[in-house]
VMD Tcl script that builds the backbone (N, CA, C; Angstrom):
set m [mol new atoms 246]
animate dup $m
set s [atomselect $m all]
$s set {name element resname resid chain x y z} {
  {N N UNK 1 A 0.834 -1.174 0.000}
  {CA C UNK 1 A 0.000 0.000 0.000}
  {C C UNK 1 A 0.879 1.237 0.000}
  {N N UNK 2 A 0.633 2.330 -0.724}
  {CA C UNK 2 A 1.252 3.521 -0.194}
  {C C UNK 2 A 0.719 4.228 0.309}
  {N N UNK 3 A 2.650 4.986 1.310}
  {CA C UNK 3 A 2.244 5.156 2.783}
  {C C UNK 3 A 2.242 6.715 2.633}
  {N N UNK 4 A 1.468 7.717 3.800}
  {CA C UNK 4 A 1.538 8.881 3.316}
  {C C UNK 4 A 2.544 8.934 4.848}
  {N N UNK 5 A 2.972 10.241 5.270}
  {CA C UNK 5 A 3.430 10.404 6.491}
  {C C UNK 5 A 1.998 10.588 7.715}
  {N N UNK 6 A 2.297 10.248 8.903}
  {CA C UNK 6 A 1.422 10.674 9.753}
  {C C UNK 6 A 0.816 12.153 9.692}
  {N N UNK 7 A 1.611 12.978 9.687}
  {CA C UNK 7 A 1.248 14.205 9.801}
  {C C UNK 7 A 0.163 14.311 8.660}
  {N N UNK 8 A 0.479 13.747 7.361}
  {CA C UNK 8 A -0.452 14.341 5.915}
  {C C UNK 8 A -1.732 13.781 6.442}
  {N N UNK 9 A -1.415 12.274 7.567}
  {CA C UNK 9 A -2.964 12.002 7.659}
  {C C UNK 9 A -3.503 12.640 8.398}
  {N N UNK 10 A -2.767 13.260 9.532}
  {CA C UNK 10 A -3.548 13.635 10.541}
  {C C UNK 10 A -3.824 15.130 9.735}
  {N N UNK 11 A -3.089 15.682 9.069}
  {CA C UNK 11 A -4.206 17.335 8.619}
  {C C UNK 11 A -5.527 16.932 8.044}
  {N N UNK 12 A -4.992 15.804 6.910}
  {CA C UNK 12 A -6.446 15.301 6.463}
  {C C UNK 12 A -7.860 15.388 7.252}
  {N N UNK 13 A -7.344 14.488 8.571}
  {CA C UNK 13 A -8.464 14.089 9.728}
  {C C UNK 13 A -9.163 15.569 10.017}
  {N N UNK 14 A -7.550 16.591 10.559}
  {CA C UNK 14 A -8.410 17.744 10.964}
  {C C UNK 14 A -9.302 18.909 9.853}
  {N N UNK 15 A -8.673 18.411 8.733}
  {CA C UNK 15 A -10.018 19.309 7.630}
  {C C UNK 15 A -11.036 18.669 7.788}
  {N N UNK 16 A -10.788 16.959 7.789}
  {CA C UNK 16 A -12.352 16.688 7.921}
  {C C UNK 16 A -13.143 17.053 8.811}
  {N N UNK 17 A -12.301 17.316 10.165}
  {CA C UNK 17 A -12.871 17.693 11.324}
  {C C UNK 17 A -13.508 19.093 10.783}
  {N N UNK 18 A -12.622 19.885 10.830}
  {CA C UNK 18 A -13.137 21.237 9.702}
  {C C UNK 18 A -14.807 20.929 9.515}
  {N N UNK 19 A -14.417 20.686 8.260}
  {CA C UNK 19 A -16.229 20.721 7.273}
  {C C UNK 19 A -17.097 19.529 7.998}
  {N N UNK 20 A -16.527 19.144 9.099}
  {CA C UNK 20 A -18.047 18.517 9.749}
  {C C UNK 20 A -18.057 19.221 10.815}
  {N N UNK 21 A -17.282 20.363 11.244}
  {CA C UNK 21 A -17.793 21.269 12.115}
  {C C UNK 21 A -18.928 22.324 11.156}
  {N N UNK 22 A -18.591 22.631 9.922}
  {CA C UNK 22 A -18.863 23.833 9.230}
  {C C UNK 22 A -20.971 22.985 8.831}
  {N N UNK 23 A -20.569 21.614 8.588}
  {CA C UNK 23 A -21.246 21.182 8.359}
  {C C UNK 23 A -22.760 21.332 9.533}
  {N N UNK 24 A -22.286 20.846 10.991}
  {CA C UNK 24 A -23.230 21.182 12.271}
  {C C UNK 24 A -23.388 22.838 12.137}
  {N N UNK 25 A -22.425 23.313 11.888}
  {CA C UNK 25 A -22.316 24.621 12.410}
  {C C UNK 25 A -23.496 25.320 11.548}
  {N N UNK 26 A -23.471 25.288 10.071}
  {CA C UNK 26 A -24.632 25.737 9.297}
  {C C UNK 26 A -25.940 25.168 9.366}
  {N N UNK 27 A -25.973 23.851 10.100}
  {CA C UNK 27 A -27.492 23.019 10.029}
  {C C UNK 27 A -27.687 23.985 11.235}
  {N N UNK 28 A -27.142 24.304 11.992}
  {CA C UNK 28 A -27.482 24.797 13.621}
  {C C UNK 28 A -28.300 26.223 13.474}
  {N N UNK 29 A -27.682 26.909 12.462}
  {CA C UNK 29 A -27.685 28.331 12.034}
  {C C UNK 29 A -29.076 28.333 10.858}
  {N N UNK 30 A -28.956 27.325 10.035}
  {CA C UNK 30 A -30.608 27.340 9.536}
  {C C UNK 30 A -31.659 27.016 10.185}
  {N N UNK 31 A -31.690 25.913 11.121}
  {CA C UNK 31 A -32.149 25.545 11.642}
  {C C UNK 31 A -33.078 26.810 12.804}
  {N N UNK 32 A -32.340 27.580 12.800}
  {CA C UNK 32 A -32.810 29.050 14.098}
  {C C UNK 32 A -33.471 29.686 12.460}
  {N N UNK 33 A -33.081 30.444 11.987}
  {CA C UNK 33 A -33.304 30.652 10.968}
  {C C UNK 33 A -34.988 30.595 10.782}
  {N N UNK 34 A -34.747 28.985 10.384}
  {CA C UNK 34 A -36.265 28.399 10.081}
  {C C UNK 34 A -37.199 28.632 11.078}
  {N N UNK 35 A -36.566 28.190 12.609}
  {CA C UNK 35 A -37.658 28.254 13.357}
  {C C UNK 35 A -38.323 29.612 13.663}
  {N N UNK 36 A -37.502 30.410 13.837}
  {CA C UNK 36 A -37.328 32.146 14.346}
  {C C UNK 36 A -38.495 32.892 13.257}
  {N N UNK 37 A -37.965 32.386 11.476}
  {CA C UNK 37 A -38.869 33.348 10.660}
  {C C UNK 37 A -38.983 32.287 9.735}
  {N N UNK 38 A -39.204 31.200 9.746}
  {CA C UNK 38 A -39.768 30.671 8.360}
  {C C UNK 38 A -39.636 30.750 7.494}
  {N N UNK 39 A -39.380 30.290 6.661}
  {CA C UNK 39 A -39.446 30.023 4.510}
  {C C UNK 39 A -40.049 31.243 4.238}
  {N N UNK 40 A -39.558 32.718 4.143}
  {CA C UNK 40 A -40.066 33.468 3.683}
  {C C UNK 40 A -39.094 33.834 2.606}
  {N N UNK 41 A -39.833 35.457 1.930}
  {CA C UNK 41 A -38.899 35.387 0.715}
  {C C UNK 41 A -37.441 36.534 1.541}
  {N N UNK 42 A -37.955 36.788 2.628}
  {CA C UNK 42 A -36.692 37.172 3.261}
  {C C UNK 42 A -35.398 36.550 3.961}
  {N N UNK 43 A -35.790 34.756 4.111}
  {CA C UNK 43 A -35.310 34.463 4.597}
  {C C UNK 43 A -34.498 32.966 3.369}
  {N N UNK 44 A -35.801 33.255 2.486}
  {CA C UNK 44 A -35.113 32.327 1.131}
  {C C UNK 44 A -33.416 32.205 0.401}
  {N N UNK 45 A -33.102 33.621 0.510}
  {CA C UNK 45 A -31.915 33.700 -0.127}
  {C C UNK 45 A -30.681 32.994 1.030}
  {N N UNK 46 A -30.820 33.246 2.221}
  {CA C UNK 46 A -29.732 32.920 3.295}
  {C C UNK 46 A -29.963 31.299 3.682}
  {N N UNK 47 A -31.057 30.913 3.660}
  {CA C UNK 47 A -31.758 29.702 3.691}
  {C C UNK 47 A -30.749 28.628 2.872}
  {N N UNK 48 A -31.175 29.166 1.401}
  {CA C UNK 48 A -30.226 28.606 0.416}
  {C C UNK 48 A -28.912 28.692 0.055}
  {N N UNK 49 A -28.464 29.363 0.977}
  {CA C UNK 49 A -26.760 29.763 0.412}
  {C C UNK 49 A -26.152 28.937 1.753}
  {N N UNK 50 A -26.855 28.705 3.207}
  {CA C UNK 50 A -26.032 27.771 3.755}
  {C C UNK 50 A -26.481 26.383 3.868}
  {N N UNK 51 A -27.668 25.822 2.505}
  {CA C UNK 51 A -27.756 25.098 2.505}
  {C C UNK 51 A -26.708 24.592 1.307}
  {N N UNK 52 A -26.106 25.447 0.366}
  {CA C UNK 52 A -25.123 25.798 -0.530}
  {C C UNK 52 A -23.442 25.106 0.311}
  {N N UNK 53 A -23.879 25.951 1.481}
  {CA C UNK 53 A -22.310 25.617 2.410}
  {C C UNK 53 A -22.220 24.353 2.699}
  {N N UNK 54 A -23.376 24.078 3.199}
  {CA C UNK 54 A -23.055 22.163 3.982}
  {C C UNK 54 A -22.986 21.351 2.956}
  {N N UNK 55 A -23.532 21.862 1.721}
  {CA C UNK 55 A -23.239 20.499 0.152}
  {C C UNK 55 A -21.820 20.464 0.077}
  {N N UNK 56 A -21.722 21.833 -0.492}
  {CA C UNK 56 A -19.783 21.767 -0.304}
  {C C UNK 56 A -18.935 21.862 0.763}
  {N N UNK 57 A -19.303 21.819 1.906}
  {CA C UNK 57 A -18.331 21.055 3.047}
  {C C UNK 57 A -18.497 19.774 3.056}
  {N N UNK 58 A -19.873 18.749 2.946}
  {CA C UNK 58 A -19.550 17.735 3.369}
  {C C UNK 58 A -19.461 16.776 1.275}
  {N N UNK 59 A -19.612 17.682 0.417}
  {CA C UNK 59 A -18.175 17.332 -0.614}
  {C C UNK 59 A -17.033 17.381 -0.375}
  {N N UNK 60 A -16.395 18.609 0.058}
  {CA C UNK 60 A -14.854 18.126 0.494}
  {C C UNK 60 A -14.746 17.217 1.434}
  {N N UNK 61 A -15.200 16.913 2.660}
  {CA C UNK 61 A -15.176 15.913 3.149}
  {C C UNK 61 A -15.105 14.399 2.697}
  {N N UNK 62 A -16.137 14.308 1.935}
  {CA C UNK 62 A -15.972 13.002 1.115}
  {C C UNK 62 A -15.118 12.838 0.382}
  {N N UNK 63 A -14.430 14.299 -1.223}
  {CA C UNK 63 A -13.389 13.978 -1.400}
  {C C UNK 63 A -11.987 13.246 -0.519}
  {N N UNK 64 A -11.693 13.588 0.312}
  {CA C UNK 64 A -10.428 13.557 1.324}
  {C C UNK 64 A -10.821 12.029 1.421}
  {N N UNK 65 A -12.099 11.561 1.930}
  {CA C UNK 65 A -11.839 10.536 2.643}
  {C C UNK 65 A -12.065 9.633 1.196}
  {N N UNK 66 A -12.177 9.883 -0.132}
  {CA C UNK 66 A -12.371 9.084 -0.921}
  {C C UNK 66 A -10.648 8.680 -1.449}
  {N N UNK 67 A -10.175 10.233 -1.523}
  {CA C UNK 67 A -8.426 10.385 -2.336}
  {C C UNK 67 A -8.047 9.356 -1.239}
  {N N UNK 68 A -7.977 9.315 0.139}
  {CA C UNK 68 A -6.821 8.921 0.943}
  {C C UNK 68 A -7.269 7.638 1.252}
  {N N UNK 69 A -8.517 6.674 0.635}
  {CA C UNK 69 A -9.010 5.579 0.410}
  {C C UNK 69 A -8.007 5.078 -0.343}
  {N N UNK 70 A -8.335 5.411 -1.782}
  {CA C UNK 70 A -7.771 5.150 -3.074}
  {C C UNK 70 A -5.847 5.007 -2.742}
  {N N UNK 71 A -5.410 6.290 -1.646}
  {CA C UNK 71 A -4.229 6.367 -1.673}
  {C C UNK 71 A -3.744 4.918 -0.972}
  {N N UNK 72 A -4.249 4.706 -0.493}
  {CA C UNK 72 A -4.197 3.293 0.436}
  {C C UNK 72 A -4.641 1.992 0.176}
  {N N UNK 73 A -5.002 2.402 -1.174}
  {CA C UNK 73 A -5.884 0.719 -2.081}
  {C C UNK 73 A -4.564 0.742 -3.040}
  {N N UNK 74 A -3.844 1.744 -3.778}
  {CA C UNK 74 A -2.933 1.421 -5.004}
  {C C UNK 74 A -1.597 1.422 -4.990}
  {N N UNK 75 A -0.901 0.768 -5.434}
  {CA C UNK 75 A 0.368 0.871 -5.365}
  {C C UNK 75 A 0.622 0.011 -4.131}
  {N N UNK 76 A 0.525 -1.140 -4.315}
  {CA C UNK 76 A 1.270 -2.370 -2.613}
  {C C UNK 76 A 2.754 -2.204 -2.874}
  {N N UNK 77 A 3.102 -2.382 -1.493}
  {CA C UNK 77 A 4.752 -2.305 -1.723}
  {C C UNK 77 A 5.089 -3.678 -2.072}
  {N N UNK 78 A 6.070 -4.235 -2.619}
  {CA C UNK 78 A 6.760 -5.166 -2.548}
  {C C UNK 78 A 6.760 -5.937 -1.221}
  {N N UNK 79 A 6.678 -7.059 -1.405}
  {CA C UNK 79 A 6.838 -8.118 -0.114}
  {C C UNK 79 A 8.008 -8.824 -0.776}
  {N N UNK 80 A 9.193 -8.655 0.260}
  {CA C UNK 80 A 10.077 -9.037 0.050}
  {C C UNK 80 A 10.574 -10.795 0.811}
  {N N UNK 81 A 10.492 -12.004 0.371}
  {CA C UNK 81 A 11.055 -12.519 1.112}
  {C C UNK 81 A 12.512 -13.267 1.657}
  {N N UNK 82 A 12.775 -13.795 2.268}
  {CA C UNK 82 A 14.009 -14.073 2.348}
  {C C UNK 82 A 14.024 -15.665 2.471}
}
mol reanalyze $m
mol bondsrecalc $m
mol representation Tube
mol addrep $m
């Protein structure tokens, strides 16, 4: 398998950590939103732009955890025996 260094995985982990904070963080924030004033046409445009945010945070999220899948499915090292 190829190996990345610890560190590349662990930033990985913490972006993911990232956009699944960004991810709660905007459901939390529509969520008041909705309850406070409802689906109006004042509240339509902001409604949709952080429902805009959590698609593409928890896309990058999935990218990362799809690349560093793949990085770890291709390329086996040699087994060497003696």
């Amino acid at each position: 398998m190829a190996k990345l260094a610890n560190e590349v995985i662990y930033h990985i982990f913490e972006l993911q950590k990232t956009f699944l904070d960004i991810t709660d963080q905007t459901t939390r924030i529509e969520f008041v939103i909705f309850e406070q004033f409802g689906e109006t046409i004042e509240t339509l445009a902001e409604l949709e732009e952080l429902q805009n945010i959590k698609e593409r945070s928890l896309f990058y999220y999935d990218r990362f955890h799809v690349v560093l899948k793949r990085i770890y499915e291709s390329q086996p090292e040699p087994i060497v025996l003696i």
